[in-house]
N, C-alpha and C positions, 0 to 999 in steps of 0.2 A: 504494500500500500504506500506510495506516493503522500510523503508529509510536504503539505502547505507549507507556502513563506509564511502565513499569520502562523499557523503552527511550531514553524522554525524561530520565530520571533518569541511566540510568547515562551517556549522551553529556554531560550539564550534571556529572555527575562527571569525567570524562574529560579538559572542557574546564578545569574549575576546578582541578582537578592541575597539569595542565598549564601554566595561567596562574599557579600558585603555585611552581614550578619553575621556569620563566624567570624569575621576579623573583628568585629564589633566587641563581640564576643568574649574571644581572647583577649582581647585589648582592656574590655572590663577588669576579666580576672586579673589580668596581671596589676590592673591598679588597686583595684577594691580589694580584694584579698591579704596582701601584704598590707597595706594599708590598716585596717581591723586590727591584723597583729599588731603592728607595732606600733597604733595608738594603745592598744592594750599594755605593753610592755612597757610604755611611757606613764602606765598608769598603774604601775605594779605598787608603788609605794601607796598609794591610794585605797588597796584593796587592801593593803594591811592595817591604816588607820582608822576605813570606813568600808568595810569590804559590801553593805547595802549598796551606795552609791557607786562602788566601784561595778557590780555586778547588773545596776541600773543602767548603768552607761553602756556596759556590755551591749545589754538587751537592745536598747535602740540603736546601736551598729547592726545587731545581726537585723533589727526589721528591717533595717536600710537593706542590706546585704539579698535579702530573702524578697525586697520589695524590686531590686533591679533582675533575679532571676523572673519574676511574675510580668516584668516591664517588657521582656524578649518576649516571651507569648500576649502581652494584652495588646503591644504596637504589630502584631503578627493577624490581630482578629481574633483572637482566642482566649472570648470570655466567658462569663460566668452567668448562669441564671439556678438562683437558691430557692427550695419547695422546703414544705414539711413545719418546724418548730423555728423560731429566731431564736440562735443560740446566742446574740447581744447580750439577750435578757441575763447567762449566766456567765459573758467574759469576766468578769470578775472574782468567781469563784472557779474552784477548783475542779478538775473535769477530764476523765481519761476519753480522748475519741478513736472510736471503732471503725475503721474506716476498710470496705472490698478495696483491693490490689491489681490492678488489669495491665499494669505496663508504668514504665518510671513515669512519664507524664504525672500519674497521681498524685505526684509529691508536689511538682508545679504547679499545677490545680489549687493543691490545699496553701500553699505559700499563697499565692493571688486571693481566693477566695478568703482565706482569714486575714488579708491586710489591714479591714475593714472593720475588724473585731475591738476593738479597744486593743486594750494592751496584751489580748493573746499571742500574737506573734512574741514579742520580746521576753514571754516570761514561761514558750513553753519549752516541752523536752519531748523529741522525736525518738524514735525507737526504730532502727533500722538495721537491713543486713549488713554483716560487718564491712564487706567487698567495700563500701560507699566509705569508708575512712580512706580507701588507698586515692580515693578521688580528690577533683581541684579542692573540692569543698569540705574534704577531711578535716584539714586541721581546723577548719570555724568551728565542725561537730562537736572535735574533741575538746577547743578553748569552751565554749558554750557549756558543754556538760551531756549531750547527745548519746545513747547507749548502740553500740553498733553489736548485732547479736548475729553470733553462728549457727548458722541452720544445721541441720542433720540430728538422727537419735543419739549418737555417739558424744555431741555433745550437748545435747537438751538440759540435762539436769544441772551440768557445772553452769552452764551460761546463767539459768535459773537463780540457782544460789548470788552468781557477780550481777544480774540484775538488781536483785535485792537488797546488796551492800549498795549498789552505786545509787536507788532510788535513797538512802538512808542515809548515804555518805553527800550528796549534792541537791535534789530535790528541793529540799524547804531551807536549807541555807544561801542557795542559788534564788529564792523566790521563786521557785516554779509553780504556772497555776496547771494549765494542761498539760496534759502528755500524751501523744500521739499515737497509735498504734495499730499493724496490720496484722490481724489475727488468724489469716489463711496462710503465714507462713510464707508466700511466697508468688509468682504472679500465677493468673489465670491460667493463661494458657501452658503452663508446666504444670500444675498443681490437677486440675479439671479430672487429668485420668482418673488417679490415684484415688482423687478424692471419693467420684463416682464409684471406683472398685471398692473402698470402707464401707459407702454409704449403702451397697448392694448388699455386705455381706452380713453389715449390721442392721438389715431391714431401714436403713433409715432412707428419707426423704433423697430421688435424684435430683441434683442440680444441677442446671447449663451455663447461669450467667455469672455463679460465686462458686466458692467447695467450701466442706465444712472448719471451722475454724478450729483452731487449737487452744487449750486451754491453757499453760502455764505462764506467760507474761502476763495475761490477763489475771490470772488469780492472786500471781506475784503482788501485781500493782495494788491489786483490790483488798490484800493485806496488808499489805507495808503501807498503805496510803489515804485508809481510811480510819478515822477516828472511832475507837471500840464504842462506843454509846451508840456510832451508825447501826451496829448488827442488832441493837435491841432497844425498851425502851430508857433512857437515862434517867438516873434517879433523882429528883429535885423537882420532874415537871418539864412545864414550858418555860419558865427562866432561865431551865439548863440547855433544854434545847437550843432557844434562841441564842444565847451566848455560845454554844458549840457549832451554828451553822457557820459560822468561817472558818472552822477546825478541820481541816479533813476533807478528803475527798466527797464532794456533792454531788457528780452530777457523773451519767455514763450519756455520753453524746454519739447514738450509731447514725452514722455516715454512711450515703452512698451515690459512688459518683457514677454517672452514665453518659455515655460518649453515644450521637448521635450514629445509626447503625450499627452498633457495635465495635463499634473503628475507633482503638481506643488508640490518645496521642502519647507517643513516645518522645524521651527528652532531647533526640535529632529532630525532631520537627518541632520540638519547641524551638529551637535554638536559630533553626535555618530556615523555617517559616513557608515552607515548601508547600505544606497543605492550604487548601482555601479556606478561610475565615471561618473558626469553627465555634461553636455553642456546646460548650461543656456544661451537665446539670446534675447540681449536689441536692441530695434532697438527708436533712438533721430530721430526728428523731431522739427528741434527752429523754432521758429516765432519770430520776432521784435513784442516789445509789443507794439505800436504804430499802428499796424495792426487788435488789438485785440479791439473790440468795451468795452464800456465803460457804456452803457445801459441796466440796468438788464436785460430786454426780448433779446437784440442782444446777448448779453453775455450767456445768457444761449443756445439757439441758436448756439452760436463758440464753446461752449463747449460742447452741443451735437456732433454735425460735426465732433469734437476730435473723440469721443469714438465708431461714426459708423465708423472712417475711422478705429480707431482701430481694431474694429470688422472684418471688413476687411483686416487687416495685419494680422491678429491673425488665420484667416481661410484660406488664402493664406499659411500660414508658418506648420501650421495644416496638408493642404493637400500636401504639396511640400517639408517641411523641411528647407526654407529659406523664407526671407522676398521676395516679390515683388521689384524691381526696382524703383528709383525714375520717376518721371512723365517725358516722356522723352527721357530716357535713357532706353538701353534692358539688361542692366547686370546691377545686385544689388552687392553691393562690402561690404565684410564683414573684419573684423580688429578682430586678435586674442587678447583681453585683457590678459598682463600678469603684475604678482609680482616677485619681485625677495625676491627666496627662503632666500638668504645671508640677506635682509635686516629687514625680516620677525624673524630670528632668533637674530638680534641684539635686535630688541624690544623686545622679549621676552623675550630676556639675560638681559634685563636692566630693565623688571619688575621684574624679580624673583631676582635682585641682589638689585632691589630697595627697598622688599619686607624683604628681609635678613638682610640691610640697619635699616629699620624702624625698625625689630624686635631689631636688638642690638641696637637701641637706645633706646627703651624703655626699654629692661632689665638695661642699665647701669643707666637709671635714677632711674628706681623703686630700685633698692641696695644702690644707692645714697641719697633716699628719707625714705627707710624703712630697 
């Protein structure tokens, strides 16, 4: 088949985007990145006088940081539209989020979509495969406090145990309110088989668009991080209560993102902008965690229940284009997530002028030194 000059044109458009976005790209990391470090390192005496304020200041580097990866997919077309619960109402308190796995995109997704949250971005803690340390964006993870976990049975239970120092060791000395987490272990399309073959053999529920999730970070978290009066009534009343609702884990936020036909966005087309303007849809679903059983078999049980209901918004949204209605209600009501362009470019102005910054200071000290 004979390719058209429009055809020839719009691919040599296509390409030359694309190659002008990864240099963009690169170009960021190389400023922003080092940059973060070594205002941090400039601020080491800080963290030991004040280490609140020192770890405050953290926070709003890494929004910035987490705000210009969201900026390559939002100037790409690739926004956001949120269904389900407004989790605003709980940025404030504390909240582990449940979120399906369908390809690295996800992560971009939820960096843009919660820029908008209040001070979520800057105060949570991500839970990811370990591989994602040896990346550009490793070392932020590790300065931040980020848990990067090893898949496999062989090391399930050790990882288990060092998550639970690390939520106990940084967590609430870091002010963390959320924390992030994908609880299928691993993405869709690797996971799908297996999953189906458990779900066969243990009579459970098939699923096409999630697999069933795993229970041990999740029950990790939901111990170490929930305050003991959540699992029962506290004794005092309501005066106890109310002074323990900012104690402790409140709030289980399940998340699920859906990619228009099933065509979920990988972190190469975030970055090089290839695909056409796309509409990604998260749809929140909180629960009080107080509601959430506490018993490994109940626990695994609520977490199933998650992921078939999931299955079900997911095939809903599949066959219709929009999520289903809450239980109850006949219209589902959706909120356009947006950024502003104006504030997306000051951060950027202020990496690449932070980046200029560093560089002349190390030329004047190296002429000074040699």
């Amino acid at each position: 088949m004979a390719v058209t000059l429009e055809q020839a044109r719009r691919v040599g458009y296509t390409c030359l985007k694309a190659l002008l976005r990864f240099a963009f790209m690169v170009a960021n990391n190389l400023v922003a990145i080092p940059s973060y470090v070594l205002y941090l390192i400039m601020l080491q005496p800080l963290r030991i006088l004040d280490s609140k304020s020192f770890w405050y200041i953290e926070g709003v580097l890494f929004k910035w940081l987490l705000a210009m990866v969201a900026s390559w997919g939002w100037w790409a077309g690739y926004t956001v539209v949120e269904w389900g619960d407004d989790v605003k109402a709980v940025s404030e308190d504390e909240a582990v989020v449940l979120v399906n796995h369908q390809a690295t995109g996800d992560v971009c997704t939820l960096m843009m979509c919660l820029q908008d949250k209040g001070t979520v971005v800057r105060q949570m803690m991500w839970l990811m495969d370990h591989i994602f340390k040896y990346t550009n964006f490793g070392i932020v993870s590790l300065i931040h406090g980020d848990f990067f976990i090893r898949q496999g049975r062989t090391h399930r239970d050790q990882q288990l145990v060092l998550l639970k120092d690390h939520l106990e060791k940084y967590y609430r000395s870091r002010n963390r309110k959320w924390i992030v987490l994908f609880p299928e272990g691993g993405f869709l399309r690797k996971r799908r088989e297996t999953s189906q073959a458990f779900a066969k053999k243990n009579n459970l529920p098939f699923l096409k668009h999630v697999t069933l999730p795993r229970l041990g970070a999740t029950q990790v978290i939901l111990k170490t991080l929930v305050a003991p009066q959540e699992n029962g009534t506290p004794s005092g009343g309501d005066a106890v209560r109310k002074e323990s609702k900012s104690k402790g884990l409140q709030w289980v936020i399940d998340t699920t993102i859906a990619y228009p036909k099933a065509e979920p966005i990988d972190i190469q087309t975030w970055i090089l902008g290839y695909r056409q303007p796309t509409v990604t849809h998260v749809h929140y679903r909180i629960f009080p965690v107080k509601d959430v059983p506490a018993e490994p078999e109940a626990l695994t049980n609520w977490l199933y229940q998650r992921f078939i209901e999931k299955e079900d918004l997911l095939t809903h949204f599949y066959e219709t284009g929009a999520f289903p209605p809450p239980q109850g209600q006949t219209k589902a009501i959706s909120r356009e997530m947006t950024l502003s362009n104006l504030w997306l470019v000051a951060i950027q102005s202020f990496a690449f002028l932070s980046g200029g910054m560093w560089y002349c200071l190390f030329q004047y000290l190296y002429h000074c030194l040699f």
